[in-house]
Residue frames as a rotation matrix with the C-alpha (Angstrom) as fourth column:
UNK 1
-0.193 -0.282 0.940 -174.20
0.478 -0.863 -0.161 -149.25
0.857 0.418 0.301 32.82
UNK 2
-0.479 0.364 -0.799 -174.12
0.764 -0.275 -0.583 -147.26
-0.432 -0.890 -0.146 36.44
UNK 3
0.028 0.791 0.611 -176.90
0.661 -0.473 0.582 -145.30
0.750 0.388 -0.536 36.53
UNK 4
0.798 0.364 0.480 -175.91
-0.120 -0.684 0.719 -143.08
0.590 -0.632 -0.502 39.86
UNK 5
-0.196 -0.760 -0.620 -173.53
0.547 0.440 -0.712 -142.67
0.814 -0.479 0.329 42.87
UNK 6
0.618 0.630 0.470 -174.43
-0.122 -0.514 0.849 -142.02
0.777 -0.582 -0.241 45.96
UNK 7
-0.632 -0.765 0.121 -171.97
-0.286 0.085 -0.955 -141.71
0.720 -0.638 -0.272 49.75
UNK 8
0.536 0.378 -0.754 -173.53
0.386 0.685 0.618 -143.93
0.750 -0.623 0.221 53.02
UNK 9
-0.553 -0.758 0.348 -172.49
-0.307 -0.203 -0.930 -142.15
0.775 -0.621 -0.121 56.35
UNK 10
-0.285 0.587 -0.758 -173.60
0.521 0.758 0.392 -143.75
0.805 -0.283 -0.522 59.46
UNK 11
-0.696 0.099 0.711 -175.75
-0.589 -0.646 -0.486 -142.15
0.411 -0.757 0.508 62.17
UNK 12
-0.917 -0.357 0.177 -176.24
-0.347 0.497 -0.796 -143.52
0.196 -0.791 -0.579 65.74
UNK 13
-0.303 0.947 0.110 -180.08
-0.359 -0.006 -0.933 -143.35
-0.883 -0.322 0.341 65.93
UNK 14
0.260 0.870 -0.419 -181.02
-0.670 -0.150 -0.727 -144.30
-0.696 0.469 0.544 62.36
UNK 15
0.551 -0.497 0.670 -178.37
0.286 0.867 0.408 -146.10
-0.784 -0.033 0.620 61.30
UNK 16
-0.639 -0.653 0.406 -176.68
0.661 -0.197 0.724 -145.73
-0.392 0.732 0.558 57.53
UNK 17
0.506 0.649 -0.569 -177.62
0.197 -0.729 -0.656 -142.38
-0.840 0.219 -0.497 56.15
UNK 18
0.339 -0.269 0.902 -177.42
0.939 0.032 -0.343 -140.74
0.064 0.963 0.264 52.50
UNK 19
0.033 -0.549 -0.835 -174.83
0.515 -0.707 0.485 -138.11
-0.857 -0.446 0.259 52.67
UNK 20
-0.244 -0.060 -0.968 -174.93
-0.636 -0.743 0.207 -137.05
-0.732 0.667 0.143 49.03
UNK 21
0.150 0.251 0.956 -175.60
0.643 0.710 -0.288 -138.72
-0.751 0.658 -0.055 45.70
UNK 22
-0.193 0.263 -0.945 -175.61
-0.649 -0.757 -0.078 -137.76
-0.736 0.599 0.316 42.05
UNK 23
-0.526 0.518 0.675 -177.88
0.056 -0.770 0.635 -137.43
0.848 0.372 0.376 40.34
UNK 24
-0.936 -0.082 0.342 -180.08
-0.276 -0.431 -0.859 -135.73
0.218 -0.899 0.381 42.83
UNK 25
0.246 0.961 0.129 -183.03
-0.968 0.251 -0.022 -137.35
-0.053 -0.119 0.991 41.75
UNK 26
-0.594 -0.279 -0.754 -181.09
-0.201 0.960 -0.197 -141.06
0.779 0.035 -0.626 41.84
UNK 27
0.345 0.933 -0.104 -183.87
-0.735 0.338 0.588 -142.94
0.583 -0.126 0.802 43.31
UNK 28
-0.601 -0.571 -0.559 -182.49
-0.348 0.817 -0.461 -145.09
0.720 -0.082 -0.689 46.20
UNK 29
0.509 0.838 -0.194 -184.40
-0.156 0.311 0.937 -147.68
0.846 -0.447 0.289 48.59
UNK 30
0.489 -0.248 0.836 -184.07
-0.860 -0.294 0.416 -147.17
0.143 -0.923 -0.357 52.27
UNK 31
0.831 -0.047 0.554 -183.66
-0.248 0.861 0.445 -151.00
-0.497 -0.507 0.704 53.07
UNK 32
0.685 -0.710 0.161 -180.98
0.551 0.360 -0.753 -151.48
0.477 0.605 0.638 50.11
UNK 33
0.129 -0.672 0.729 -179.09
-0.471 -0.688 -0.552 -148.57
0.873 -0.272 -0.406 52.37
UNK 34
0.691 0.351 0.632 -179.49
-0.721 0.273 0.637 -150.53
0.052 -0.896 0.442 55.64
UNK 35
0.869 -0.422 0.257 -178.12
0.437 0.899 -0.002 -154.06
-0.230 0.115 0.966 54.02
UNK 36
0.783 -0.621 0.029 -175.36
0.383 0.446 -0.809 -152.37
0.490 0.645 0.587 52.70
UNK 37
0.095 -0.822 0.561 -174.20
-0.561 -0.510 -0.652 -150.55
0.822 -0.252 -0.510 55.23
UNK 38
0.705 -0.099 0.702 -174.73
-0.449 0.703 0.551 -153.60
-0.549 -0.704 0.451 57.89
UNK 39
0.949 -0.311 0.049 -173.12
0.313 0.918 -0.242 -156.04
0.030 0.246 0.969 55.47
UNK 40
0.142 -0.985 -0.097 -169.60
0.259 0.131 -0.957 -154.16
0.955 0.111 0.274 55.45
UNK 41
0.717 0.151 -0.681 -169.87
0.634 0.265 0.727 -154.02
0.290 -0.952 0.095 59.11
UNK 42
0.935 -0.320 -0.153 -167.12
-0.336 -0.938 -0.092 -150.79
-0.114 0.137 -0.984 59.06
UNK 43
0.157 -0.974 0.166 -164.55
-0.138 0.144 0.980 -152.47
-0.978 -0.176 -0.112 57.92
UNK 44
-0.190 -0.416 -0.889 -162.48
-0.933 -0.205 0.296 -151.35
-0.305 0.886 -0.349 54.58
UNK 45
-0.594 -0.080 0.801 -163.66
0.148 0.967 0.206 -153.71
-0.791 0.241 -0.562 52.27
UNK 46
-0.710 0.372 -0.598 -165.67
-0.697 -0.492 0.522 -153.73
-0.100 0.787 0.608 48.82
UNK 47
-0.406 0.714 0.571 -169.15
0.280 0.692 -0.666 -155.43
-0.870 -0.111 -0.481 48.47
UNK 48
-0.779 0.544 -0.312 -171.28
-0.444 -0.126 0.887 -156.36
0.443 0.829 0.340 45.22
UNK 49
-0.411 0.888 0.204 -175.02
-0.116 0.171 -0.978 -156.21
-0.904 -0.426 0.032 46.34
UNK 50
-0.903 0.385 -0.192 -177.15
-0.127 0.188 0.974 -158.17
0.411 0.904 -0.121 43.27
UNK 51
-0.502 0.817 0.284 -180.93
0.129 0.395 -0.910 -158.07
-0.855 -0.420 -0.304 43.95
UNK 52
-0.253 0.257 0.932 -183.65
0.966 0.115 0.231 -158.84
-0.048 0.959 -0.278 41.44
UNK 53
0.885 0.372 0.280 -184.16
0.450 -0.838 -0.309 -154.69
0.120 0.400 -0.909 41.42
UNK 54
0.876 -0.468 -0.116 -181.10
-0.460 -0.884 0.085 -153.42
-0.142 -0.021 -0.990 42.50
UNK 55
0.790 -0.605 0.103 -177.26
0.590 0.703 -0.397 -153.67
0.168 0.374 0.912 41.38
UNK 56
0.842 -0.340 0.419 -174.61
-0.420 -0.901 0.111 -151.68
0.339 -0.269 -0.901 42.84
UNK 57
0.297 -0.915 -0.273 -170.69
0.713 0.402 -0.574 -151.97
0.635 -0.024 0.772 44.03
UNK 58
0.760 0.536 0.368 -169.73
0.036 -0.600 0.799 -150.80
0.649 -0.594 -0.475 47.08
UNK 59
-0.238 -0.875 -0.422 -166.44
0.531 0.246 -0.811 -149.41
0.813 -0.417 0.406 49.32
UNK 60
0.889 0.354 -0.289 -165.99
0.446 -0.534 0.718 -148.44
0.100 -0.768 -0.633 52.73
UNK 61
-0.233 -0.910 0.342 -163.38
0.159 -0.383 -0.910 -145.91
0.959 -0.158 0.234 53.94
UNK 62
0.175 -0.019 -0.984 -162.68
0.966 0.197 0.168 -146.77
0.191 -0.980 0.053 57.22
UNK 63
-0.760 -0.570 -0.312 -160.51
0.633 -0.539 -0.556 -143.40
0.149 -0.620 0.770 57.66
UNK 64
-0.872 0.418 0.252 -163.48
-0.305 -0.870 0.388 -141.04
0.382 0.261 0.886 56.74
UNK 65
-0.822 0.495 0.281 -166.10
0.348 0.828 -0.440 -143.87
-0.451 -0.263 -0.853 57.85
UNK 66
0.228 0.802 -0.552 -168.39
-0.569 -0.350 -0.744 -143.56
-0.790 0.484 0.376 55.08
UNK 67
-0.339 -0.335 0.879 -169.10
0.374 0.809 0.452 -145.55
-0.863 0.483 -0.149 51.74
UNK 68
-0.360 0.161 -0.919 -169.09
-0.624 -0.774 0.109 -145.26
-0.694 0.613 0.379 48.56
UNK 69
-0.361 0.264 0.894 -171.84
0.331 0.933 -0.142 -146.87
-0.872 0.245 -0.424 46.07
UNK 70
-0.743 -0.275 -0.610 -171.62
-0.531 -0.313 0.788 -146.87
-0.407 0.909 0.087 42.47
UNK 71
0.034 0.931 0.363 -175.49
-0.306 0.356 -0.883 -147.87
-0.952 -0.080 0.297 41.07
UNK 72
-0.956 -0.236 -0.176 -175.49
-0.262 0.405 0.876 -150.31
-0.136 0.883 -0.449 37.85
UNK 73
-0.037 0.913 -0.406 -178.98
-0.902 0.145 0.407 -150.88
0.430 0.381 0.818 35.93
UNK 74
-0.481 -0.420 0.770 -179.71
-0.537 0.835 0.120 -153.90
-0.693 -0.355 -0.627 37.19
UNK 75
0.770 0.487 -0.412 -181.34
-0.503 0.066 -0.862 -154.80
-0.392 0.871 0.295 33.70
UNK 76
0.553 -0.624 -0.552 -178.02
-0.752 -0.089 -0.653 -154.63
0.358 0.777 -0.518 32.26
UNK 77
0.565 -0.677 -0.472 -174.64
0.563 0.734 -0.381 -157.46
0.604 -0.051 0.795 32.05
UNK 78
0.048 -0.791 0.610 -172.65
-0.442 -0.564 -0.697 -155.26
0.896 -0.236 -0.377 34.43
UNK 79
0.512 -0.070 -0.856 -170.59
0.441 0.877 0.192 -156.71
0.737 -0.476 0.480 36.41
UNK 80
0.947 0.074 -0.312 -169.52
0.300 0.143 0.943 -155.48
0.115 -0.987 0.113 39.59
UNK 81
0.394 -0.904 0.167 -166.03
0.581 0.386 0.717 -156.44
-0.712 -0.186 0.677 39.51
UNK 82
0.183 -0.388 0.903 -165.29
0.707 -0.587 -0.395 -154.14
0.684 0.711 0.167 36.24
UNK 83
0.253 -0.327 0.910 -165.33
-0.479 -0.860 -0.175 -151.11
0.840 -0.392 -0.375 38.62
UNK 84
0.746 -0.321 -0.583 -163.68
0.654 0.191 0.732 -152.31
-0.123 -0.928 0.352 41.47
UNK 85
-0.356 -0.780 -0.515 -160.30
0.747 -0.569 0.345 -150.23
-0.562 -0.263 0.785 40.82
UNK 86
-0.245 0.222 0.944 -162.50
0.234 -0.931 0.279 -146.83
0.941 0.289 0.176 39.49
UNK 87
0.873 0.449 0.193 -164.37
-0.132 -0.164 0.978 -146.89
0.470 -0.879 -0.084 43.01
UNK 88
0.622 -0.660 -0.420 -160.65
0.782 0.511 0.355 -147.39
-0.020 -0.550 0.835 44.74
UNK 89
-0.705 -0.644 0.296 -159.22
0.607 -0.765 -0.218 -144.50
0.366 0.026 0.930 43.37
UNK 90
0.154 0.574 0.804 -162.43
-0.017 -0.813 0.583 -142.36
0.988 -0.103 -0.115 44.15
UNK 91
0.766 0.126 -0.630 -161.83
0.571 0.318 0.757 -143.97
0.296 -0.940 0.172 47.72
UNK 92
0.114 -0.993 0.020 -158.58
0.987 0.110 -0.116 -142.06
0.113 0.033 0.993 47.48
UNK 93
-0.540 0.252 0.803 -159.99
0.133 -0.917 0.377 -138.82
0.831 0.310 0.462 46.84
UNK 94
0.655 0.755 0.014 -162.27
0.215 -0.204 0.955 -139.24
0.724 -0.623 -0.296 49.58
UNK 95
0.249 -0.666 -0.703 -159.18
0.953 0.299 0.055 -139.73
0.173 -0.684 0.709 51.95
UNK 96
-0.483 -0.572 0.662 -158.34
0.677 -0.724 -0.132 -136.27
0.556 0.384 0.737 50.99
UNK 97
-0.209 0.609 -0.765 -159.73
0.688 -0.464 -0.558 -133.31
-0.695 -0.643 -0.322 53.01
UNK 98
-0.655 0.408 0.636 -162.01
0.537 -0.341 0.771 -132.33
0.532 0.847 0.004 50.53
UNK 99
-0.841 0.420 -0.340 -164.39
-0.275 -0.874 -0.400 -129.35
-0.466 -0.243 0.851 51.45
UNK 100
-0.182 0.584 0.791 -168.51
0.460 0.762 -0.456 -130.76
-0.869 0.281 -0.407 50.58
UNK 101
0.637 0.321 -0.701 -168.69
-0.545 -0.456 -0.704 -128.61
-0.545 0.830 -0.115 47.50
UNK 102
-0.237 -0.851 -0.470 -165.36
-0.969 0.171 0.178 -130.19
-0.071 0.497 -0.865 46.27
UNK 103
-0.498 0.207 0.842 -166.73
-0.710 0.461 -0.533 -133.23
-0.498 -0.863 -0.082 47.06
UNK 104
0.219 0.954 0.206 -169.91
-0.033 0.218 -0.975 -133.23
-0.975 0.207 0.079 45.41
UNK 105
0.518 -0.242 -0.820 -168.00
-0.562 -0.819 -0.114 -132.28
-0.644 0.520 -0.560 42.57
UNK 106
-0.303 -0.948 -0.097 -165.98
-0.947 0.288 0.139 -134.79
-0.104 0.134 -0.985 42.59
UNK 107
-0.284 0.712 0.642 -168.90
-0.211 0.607 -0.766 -137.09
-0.935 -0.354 -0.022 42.94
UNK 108
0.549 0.557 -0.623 -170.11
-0.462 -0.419 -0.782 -135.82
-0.696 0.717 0.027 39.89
UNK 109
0.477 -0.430 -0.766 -166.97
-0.872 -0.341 -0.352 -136.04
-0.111 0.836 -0.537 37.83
UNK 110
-0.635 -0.471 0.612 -166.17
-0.560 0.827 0.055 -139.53
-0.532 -0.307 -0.789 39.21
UNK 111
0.230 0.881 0.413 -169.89
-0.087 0.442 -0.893 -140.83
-0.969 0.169 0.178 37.72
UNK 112
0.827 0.159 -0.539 -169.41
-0.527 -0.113 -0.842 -139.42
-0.195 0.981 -0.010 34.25
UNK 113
0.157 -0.768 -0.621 -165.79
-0.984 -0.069 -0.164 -141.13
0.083 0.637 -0.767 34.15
UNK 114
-0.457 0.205 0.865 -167.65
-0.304 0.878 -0.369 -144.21
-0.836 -0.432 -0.339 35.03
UNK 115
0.729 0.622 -0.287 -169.76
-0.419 0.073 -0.905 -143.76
-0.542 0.780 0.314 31.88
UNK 116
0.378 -0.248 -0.892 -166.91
-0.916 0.034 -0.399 -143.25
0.130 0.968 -0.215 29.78
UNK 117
-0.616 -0.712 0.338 -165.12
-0.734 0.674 0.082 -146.28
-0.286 -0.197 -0.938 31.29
UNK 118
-0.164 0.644 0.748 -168.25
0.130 0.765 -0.630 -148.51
-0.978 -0.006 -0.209 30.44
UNK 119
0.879 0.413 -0.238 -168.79
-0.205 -0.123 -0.971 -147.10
-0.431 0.902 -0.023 27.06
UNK 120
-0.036 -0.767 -0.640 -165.13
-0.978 0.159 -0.135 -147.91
0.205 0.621 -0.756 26.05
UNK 121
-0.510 -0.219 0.832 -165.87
-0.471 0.880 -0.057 -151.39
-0.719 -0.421 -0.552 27.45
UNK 122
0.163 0.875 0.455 -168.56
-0.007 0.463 -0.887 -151.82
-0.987 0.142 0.081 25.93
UNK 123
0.767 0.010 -0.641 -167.18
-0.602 -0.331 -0.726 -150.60
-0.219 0.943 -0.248 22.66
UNK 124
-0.618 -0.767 0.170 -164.41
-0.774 0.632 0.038 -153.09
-0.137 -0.108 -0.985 23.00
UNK 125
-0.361 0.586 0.725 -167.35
-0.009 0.776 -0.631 -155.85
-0.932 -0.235 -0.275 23.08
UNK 126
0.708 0.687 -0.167 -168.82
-0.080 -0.156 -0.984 -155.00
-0.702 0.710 -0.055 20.34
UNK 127
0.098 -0.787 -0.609 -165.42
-0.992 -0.126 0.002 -154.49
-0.078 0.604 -0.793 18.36
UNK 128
-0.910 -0.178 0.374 -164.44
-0.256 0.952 -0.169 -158.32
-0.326 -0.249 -0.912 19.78
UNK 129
-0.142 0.705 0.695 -167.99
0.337 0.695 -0.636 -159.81
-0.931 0.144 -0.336 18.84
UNK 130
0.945 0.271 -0.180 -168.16
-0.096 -0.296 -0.950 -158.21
-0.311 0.916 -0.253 15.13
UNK 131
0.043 -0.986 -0.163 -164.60
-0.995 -0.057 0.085 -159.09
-0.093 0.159 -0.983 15.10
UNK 132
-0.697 -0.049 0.715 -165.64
-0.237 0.957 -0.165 -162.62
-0.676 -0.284 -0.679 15.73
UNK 133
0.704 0.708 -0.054 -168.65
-0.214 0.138 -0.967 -162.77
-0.677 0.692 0.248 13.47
UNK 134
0.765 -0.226 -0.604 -166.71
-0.612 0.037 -0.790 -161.79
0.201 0.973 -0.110 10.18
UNK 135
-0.485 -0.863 -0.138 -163.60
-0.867 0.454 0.204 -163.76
-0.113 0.219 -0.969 11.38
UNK 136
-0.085 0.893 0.441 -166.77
-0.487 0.349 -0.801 -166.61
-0.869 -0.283 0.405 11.11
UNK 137
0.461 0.887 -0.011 -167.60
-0.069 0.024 -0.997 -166.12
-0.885 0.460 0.073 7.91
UNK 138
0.294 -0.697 -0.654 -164.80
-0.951 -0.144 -0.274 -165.94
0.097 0.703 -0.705 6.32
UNK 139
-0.672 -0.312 0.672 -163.90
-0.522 0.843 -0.130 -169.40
-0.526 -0.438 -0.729 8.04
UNK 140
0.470 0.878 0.094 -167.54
-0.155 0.187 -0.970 -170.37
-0.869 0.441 0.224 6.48
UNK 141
0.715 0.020 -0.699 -166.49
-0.614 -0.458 -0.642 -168.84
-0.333 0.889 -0.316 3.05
UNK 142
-0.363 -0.930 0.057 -162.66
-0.911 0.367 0.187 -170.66
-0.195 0.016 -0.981 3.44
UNK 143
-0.553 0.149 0.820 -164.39
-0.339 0.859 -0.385 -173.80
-0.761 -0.490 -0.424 3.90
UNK 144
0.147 0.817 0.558 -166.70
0.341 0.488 -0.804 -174.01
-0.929 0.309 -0.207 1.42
UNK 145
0.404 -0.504 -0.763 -164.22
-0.913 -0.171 -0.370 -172.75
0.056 0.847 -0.529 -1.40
UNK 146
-0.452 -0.816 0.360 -162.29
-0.822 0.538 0.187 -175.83
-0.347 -0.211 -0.914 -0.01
UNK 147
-0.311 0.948 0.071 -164.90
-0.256 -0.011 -0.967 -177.91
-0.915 -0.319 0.246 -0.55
UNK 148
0.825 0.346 -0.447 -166.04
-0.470 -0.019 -0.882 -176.80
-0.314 0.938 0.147 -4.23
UNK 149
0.011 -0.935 -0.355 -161.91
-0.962 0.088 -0.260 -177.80
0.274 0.344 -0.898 -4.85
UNK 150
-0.611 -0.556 0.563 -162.09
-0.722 0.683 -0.109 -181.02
-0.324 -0.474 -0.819 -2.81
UNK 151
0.139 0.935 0.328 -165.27
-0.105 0.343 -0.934 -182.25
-0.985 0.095 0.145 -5.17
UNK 152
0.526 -0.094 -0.846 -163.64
-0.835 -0.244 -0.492 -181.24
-0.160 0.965 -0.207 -8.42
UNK 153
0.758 -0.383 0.529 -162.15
0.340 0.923 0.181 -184.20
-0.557 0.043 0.829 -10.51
UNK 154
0.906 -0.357 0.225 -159.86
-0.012 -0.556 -0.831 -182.27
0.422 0.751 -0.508 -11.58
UNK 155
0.226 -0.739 0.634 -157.29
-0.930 -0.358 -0.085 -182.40
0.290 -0.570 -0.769 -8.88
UNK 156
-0.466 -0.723 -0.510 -155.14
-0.303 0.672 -0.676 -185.61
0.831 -0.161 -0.533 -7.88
UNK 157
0.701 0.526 -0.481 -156.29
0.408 0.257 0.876 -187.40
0.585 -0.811 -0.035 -4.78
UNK 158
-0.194 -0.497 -0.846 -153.05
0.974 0.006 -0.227 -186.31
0.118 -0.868 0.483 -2.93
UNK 159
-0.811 0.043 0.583 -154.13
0.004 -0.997 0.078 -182.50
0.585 0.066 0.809 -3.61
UNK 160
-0.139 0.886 0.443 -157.54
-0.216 -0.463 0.859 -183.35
0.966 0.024 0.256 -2.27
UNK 161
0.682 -0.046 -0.730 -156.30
0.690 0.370 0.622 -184.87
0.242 -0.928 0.284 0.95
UNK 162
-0.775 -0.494 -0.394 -153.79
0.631 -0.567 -0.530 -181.98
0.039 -0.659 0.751 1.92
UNK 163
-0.622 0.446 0.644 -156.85
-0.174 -0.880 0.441 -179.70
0.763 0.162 0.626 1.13
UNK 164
0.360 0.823 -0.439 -158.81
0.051 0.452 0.890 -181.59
0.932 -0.343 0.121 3.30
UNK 165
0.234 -0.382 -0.894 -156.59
0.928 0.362 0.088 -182.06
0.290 -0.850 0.439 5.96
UNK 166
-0.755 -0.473 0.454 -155.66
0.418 -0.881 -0.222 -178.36
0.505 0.022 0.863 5.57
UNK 167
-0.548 0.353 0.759 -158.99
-0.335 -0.923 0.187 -177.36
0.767 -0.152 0.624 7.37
UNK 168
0.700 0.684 -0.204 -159.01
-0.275 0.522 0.807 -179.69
0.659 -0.509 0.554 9.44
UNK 169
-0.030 -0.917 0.398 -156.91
-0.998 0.051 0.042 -180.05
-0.058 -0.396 -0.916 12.81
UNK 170
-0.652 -0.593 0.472 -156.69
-0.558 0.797 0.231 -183.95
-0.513 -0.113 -0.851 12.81
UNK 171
0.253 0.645 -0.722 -158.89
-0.889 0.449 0.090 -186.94
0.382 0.619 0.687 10.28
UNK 172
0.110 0.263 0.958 -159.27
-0.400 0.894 -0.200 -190.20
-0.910 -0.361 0.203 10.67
UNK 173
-0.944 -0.319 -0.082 -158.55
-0.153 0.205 0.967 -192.57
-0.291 0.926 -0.242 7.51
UNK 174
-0.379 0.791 0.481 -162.48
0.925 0.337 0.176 -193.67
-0.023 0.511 -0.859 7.46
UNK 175
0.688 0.693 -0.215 -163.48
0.467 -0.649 -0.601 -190.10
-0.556 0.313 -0.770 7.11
UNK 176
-0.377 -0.575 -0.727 -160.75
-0.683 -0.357 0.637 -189.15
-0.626 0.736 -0.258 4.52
UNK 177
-0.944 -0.019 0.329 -161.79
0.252 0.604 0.757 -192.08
-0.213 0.797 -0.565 2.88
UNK 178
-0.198 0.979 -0.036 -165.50
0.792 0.139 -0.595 -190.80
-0.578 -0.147 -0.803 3.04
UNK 179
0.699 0.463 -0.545 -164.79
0.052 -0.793 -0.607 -187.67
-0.714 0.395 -0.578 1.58
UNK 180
-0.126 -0.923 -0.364 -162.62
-0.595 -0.223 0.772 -188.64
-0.794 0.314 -0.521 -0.91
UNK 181
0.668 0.658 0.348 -163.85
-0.417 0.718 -0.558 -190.84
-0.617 0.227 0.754 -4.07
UNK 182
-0.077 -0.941 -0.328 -161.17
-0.978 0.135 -0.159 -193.27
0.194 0.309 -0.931 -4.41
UNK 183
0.539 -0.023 -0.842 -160.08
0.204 0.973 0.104 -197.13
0.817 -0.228 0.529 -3.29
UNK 184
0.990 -0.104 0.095 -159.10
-0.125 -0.341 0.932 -197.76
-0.064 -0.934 -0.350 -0.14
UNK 185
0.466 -0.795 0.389 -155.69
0.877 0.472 -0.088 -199.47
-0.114 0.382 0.917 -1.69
UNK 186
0.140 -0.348 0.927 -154.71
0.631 -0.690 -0.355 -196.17
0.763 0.634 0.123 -3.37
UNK 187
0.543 0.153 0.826 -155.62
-0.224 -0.921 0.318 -193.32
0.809 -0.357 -0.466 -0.76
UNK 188
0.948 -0.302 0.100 -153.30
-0.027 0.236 0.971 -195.41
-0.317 -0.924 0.216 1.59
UNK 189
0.063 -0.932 0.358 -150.15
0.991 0.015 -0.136 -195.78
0.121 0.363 0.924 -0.68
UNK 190
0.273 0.155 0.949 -150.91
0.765 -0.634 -0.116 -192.30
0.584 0.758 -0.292 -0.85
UNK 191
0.856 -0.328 0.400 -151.12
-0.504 -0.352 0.789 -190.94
-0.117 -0.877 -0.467 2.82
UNK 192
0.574 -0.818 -0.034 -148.06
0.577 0.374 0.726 -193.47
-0.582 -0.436 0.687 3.26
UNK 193
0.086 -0.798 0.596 -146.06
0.923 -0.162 -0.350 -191.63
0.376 0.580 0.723 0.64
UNK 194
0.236 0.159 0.959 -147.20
-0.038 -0.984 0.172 -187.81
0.971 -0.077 -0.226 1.66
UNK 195
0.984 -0.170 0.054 -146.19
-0.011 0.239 0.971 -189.33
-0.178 -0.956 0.233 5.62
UNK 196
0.501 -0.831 0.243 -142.88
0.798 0.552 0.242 -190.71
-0.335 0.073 0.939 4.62
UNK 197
-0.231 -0.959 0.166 -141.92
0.951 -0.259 -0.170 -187.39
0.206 0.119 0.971 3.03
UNK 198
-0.649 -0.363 -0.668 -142.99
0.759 -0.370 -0.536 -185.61
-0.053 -0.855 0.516 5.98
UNK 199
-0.894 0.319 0.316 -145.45
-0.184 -0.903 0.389 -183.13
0.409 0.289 0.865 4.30
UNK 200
0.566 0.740 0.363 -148.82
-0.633 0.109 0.766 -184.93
0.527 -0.664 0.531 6.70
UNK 201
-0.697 -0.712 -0.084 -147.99
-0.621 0.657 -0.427 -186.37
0.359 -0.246 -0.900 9.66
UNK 202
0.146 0.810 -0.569 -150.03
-0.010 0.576 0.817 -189.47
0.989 -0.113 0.092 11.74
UNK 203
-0.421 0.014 0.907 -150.70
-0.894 -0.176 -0.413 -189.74
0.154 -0.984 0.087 15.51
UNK 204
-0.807 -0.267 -0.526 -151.02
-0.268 0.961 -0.076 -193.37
0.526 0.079 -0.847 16.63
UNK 205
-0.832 0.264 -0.489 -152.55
0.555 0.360 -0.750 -192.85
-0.022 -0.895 -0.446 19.55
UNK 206
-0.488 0.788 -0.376 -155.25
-0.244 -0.536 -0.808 -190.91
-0.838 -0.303 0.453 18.30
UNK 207
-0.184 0.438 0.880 -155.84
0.944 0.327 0.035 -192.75
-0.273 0.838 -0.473 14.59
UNK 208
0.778 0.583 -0.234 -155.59
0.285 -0.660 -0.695 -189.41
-0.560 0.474 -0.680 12.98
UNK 209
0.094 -0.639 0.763 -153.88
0.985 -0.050 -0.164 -188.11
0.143 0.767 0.625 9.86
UNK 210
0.717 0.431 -0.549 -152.67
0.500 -0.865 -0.026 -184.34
-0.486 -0.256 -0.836 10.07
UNK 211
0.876 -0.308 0.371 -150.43
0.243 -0.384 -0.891 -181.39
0.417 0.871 -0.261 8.18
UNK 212
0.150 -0.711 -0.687 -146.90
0.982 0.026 0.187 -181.40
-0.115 -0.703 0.702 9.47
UNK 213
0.877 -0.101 0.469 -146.25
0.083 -0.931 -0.356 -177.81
0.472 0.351 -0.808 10.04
């Protein structure tokens, strides 16, 4: 989650200096300004700086010679690479003769539409991983109705081998025959009939029995 943004211009005697930032209390270490403005050496280019305190993504604009670094928790999973094209368009804006009030401003309003861009990510994660759970459990649930059906002696053996094979992508005959109380004589005449009229087929080269779809 970025937690700040802050602009790197470079002066002759001291080297990379903070030209603005926001927030105004964003909290930034001298040396982490130093490395990052040596490491893009002024040339247009983006840099992800991971240390075990700090986490940030970083562009230069040659035209304006100054950079711009977007600060990520370094607690947090954020990667870097998610904001590469938010911090490309702000680079765009920068290009602009912008007046430093407009600027800052823009500084500002560039951060918060970093938030929202992470909070819709992040809500997308969460959608996709509770999307994945229940699509789980239901798989769970699917399975273990199959199951309660492929145990019952009610049902034919050829019902309990398409059920079987149904939740399964490929079988073997010694585990059909394992979960299946039958003779081995029978449950083969069987597969050979339910083969022959095409409704499972068999893979040779892998010794496995499977539903023709």
């Amino acid at each position: 989650m970025p937690a700040g943004i802050f602009l790197i211009k470079w002066d002759d005697v001291i080297g990379g200096t903070i030209y603005m930032r926001y927030p105004e209390d964003l909290e930034i270490p001298d040396p982490i300004v130093q490395q990052i403005t040596i490491s893009h050496n002024f040339t247009e280019s983006h840099i992800i700086t991971e240390e075990k305190q700090w986490n940030s993504v970083s562009y230069y604009n040659e035209l304006k010679e100054m950079i711009i670094v977007l600060v990520l928790r370094p607690s947090s999973l954020d990667d870097g690479n998610d904001y590469l094209e938010l911090l490309e368009e702000f680079n765009k804006e920068i290009d602009k003769e912008l007046q430093e009030e407009v600027l800052r401003g823009q500084l500002e309003a560039f951060f918060k539409f970093s938030l929202d861009a992470f909070q819709t990510t992040d809500a997308v994660i969460t959608k996709l991983s509770n999307d994945v759970a229940l699509l789980r459990t239901k798989e769970y649930d699917i399975e273990e109705r199959f199951k309660k059906i492929q145990n019952s002696d009610q049902l034919p053996v050829k019902s309990k081998i398409l059920f079987l094979l149904a939740v399964n992508d490929g079988l073997r005959f010694d585990v059909i025959k394992n979960s299946i109380n039958t003779n081995t004589k029978w449950l083969k005449s069987v597969l050979e009939t339910l083969v022959k009229n095409k409704i499972v087929g068999y893979n040779s080269n892998q010794d496995v029995y499977y539903i023709n779809i």
